[in-house]
DSSP file (Angstrom, degrees, kcal/mol; ACC not computed):
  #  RESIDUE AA STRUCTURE BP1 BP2  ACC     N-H-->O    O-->H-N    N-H-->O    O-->H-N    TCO  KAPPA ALPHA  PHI   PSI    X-CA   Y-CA   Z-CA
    1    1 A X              0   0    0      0, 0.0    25,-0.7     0, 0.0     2,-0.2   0.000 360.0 360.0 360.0 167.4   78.7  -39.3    6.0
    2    2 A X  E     +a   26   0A   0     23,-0.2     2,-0.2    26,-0.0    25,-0.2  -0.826 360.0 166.8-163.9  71.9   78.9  -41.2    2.9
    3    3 A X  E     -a   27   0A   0     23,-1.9    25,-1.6    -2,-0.2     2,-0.2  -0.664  21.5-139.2-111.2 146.1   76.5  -44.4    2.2
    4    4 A X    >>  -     0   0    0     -2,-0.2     4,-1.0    23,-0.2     3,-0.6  -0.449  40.0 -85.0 -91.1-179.7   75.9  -46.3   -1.2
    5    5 A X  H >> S+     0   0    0     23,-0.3     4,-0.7     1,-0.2     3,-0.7   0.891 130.8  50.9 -65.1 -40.4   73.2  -47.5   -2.5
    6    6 A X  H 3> S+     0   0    0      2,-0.2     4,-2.9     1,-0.2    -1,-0.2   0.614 103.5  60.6  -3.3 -59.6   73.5  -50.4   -0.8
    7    7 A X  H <> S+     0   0    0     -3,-0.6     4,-1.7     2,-0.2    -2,-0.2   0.845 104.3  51.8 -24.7 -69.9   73.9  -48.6    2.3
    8    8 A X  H << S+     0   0    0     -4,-1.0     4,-0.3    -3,-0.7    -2,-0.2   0.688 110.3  44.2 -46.4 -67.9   70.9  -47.5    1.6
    9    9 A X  H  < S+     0   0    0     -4,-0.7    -2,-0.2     2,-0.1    -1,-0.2   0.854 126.8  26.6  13.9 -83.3   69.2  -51.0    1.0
   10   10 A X  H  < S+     0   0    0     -4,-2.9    -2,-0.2     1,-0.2    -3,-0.2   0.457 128.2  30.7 -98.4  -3.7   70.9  -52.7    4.1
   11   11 A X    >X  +     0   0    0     -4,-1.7     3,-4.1    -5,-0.2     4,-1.2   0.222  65.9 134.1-142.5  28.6   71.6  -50.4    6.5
   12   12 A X  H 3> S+     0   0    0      1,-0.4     4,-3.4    -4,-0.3     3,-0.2   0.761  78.4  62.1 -46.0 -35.2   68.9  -47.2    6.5
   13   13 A X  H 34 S+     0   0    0      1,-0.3    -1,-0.4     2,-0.3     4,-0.2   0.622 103.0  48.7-104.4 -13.7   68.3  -47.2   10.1
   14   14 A X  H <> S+     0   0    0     -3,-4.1     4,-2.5    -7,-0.2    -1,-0.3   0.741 116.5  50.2 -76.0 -28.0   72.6  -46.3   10.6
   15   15 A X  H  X S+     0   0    0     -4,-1.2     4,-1.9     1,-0.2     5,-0.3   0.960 113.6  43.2 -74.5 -46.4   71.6  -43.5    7.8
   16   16 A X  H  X S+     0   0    0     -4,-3.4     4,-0.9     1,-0.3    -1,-0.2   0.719 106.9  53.5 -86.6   0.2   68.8  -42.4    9.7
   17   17 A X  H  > S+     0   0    0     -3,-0.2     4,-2.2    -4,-0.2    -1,-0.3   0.760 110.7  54.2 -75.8 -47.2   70.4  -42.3   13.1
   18   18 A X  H  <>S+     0   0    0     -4,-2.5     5,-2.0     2,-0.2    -2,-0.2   0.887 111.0  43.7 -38.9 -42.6   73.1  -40.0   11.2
   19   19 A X  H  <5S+     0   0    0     -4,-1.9    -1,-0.2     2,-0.2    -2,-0.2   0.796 108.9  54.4 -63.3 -48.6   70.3  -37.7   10.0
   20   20 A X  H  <5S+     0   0    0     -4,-0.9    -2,-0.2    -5,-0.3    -1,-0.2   0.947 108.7  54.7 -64.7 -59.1   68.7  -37.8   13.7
   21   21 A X  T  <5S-     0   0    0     -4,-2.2    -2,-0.2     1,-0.1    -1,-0.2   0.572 123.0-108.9 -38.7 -29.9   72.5  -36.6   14.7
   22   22 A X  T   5S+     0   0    0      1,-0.2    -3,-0.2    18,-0.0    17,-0.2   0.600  73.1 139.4 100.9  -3.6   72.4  -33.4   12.1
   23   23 A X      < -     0   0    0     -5,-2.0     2,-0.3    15,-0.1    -1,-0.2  -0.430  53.2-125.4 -67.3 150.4   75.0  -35.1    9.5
   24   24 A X        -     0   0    0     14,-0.1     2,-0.4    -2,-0.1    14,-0.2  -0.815  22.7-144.9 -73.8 128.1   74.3  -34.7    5.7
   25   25 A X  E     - B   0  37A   0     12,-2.1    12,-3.7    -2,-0.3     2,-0.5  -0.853   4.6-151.4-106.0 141.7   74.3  -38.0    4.1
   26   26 A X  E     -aB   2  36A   0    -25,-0.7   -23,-1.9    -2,-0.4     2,-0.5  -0.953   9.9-143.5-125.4 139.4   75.8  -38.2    0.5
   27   27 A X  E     -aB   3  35A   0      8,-1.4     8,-1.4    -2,-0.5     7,-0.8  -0.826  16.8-160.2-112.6 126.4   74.2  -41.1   -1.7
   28   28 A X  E     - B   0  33A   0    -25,-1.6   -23,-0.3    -2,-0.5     5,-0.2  -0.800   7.3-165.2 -97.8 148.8   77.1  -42.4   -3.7
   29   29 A X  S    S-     0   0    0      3,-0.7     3,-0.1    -2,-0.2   -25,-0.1  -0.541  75.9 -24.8-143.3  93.5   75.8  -44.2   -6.7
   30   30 A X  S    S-     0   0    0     -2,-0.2     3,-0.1     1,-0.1   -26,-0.0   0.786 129.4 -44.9 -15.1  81.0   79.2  -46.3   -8.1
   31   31 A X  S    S+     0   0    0      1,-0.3     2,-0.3     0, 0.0    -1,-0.1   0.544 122.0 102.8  74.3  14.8   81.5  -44.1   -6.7
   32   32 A X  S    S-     0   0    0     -3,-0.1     2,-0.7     0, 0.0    -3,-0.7  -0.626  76.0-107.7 -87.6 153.6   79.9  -40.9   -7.7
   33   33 A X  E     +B   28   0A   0     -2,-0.3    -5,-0.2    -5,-0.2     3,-0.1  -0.938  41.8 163.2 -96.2 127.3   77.7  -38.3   -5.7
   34   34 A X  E     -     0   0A   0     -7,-0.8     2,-0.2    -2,-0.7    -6,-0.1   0.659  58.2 -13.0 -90.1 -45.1   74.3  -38.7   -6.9
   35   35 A X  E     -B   27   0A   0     -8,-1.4    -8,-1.4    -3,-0.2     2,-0.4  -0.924  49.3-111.3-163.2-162.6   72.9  -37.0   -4.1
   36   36 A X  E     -B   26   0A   0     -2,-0.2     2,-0.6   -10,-0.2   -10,-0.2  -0.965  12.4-166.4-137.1 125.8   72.2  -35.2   -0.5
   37   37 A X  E     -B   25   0A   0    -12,-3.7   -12,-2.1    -2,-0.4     2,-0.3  -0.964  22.0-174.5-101.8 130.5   70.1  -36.3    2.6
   38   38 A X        -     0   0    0     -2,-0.6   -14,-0.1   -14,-0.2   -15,-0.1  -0.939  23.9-118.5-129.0-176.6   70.0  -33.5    4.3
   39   39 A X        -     0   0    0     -2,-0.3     2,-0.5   -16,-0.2   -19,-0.1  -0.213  35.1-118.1-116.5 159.3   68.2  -33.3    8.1
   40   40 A X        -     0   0    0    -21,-0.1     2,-2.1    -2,-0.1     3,-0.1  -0.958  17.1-120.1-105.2 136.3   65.0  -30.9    8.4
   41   41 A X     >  +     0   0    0     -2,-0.5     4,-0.8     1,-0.2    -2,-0.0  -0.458  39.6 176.0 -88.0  81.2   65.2  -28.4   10.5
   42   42 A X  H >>  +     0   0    0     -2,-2.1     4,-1.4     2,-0.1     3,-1.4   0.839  61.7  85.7 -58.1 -24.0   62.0  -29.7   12.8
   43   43 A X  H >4 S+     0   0    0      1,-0.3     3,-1.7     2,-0.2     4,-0.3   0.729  90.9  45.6   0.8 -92.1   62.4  -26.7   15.5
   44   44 A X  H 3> S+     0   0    0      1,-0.2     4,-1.4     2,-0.2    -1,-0.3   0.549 112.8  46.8 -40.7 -32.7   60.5  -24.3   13.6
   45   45 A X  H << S+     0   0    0     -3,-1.4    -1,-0.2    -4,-0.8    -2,-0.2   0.597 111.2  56.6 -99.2   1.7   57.5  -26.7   12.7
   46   46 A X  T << S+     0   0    0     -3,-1.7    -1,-0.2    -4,-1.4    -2,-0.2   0.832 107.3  47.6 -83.6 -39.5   57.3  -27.8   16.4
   47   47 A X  T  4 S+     0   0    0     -4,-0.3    -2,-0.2    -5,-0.3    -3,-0.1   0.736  90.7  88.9-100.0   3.4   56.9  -24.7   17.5
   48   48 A X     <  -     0   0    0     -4,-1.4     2,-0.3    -5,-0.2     5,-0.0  -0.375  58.9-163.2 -51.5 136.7   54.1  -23.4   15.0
   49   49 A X    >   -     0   0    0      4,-0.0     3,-3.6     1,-0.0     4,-0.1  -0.966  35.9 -96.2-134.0 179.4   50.3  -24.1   16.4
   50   50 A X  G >  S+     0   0    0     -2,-0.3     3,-0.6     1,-0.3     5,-0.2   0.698 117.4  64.2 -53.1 -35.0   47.4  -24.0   14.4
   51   51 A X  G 3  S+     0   0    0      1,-0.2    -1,-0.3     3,-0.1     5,-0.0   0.473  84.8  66.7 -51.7 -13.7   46.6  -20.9   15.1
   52   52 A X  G <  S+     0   0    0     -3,-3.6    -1,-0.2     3,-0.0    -2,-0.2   0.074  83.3 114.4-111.0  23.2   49.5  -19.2   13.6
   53   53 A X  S <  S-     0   0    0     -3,-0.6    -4,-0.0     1,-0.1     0, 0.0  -0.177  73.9-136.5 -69.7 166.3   47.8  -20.6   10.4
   54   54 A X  S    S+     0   0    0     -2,-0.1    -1,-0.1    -4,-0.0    -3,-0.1   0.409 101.7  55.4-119.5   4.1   46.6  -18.0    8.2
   55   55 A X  S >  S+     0   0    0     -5,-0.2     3,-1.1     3,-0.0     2,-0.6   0.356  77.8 121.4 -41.3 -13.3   43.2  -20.0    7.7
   56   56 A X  T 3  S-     0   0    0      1,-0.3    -5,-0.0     2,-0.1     4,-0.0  -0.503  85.5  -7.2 -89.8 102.9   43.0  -20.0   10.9
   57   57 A X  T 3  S+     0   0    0     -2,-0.6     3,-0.4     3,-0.0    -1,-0.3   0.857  85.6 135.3 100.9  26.6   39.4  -18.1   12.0
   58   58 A X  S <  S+     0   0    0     -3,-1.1     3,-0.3     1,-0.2    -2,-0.1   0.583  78.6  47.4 -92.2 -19.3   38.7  -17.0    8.1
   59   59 A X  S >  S+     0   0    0     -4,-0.3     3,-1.0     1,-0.1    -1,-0.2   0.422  82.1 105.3 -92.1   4.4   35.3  -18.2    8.9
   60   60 A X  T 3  S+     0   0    0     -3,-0.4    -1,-0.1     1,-0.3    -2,-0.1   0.679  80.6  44.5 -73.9 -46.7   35.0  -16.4   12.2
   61   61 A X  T 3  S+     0   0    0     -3,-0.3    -1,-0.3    -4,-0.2     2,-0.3   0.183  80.3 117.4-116.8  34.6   32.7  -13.7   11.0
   62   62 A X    <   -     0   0    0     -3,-1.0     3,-0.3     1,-0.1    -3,-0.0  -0.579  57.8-144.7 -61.7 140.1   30.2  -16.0    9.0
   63   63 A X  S >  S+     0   0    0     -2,-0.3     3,-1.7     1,-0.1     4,-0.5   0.834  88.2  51.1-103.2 -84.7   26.7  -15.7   10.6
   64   64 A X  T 3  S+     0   0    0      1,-0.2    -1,-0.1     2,-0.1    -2,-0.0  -0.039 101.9  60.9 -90.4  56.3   25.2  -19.1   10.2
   65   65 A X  T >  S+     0   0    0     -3,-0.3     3,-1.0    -5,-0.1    -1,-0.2   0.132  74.7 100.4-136.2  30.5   28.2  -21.1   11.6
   66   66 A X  T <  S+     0   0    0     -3,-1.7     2,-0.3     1,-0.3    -2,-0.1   0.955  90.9  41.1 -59.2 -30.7   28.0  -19.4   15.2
   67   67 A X  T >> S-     0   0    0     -4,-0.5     3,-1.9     1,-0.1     4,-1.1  -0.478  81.7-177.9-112.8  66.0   26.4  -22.2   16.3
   68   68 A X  H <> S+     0   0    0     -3,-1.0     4,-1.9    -2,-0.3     5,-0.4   0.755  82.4  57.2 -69.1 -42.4   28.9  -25.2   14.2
   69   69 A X  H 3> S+     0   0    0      1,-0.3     4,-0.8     2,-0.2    -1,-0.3   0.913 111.7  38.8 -75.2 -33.9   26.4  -28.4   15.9
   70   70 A X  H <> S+     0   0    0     -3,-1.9     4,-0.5     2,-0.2    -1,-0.3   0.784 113.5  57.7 -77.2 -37.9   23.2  -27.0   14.4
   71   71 A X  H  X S+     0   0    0     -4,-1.1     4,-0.9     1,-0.2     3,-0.2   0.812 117.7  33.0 -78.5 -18.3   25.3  -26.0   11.0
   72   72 A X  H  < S+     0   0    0     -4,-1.9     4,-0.5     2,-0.2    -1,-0.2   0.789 115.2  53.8 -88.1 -25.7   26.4  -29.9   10.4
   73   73 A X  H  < S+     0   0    0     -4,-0.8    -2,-0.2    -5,-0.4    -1,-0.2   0.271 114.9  46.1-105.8   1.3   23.1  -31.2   11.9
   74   74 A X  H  X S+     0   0    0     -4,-0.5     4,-1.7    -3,-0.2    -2,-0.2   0.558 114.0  45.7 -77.1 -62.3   21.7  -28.6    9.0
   75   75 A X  T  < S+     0   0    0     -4,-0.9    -2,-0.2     2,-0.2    -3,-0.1   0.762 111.4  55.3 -77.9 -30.8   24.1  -29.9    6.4
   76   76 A X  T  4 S+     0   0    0     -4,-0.5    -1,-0.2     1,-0.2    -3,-0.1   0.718 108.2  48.0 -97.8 -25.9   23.2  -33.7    7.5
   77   77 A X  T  4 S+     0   0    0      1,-0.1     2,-0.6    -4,-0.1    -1,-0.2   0.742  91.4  81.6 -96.8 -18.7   19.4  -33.4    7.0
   78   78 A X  S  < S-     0   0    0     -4,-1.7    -1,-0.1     1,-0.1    -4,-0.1  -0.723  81.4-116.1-106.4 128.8   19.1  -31.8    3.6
   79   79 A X        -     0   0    0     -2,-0.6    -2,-0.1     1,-0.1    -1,-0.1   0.010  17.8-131.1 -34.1 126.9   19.3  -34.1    0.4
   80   80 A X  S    S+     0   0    0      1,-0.1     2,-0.5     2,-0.0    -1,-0.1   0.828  88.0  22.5 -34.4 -42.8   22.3  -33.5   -2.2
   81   81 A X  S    S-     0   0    0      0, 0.0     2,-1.2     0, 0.0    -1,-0.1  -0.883  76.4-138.9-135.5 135.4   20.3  -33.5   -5.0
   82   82 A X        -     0   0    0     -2,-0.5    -2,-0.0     1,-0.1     0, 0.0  -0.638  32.8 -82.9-112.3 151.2   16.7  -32.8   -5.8
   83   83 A X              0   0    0     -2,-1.2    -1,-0.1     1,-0.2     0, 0.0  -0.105 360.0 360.0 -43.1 114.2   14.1  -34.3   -8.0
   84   84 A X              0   0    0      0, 0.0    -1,-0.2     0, 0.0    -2,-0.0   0.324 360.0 360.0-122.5 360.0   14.1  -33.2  -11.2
């Protein structure tokens, strides 16, 4: 597909049905290509979970956060800064 900038302007939601469709949109910019919408491939990031993070569980074998409601309720009671 083939939209101007105009296009672009006044009619986004036909560009972005195109996009939802799998088309490459080409941004004309007076009668040039300027540029490329092209669609993301969402599959892959749908099927990721959080787990498959590689953060994920880097804190796992830390000591004092076995117990994570006593390490915030820790963190909540002691002052930022002390008296100097």
């Amino acid at each position: 597909m083939k939209a101007t900038t105009l296009d672009l302007r006044y009619k986004m939601k036909d560009i972005l049905r195109a996009i939802d469709r799998g088309e490459t949109v080409t941004v004309l910019y007076r009668g040039k290509e300027k540029a490329r919408l092209v669609p993301i491939e969402s599959k892959t990031e749908k099927e990721l979970k959080p787990s498959d993070h590689p953060a994920f569980g880097m804190w796992k074998d830390r000591e004092d956060m076995k117990d994570p409601v006593a390490y915030i309720r820790k963190l909540r009671d002691t002052p930022r800064y002390r008296d100097i």
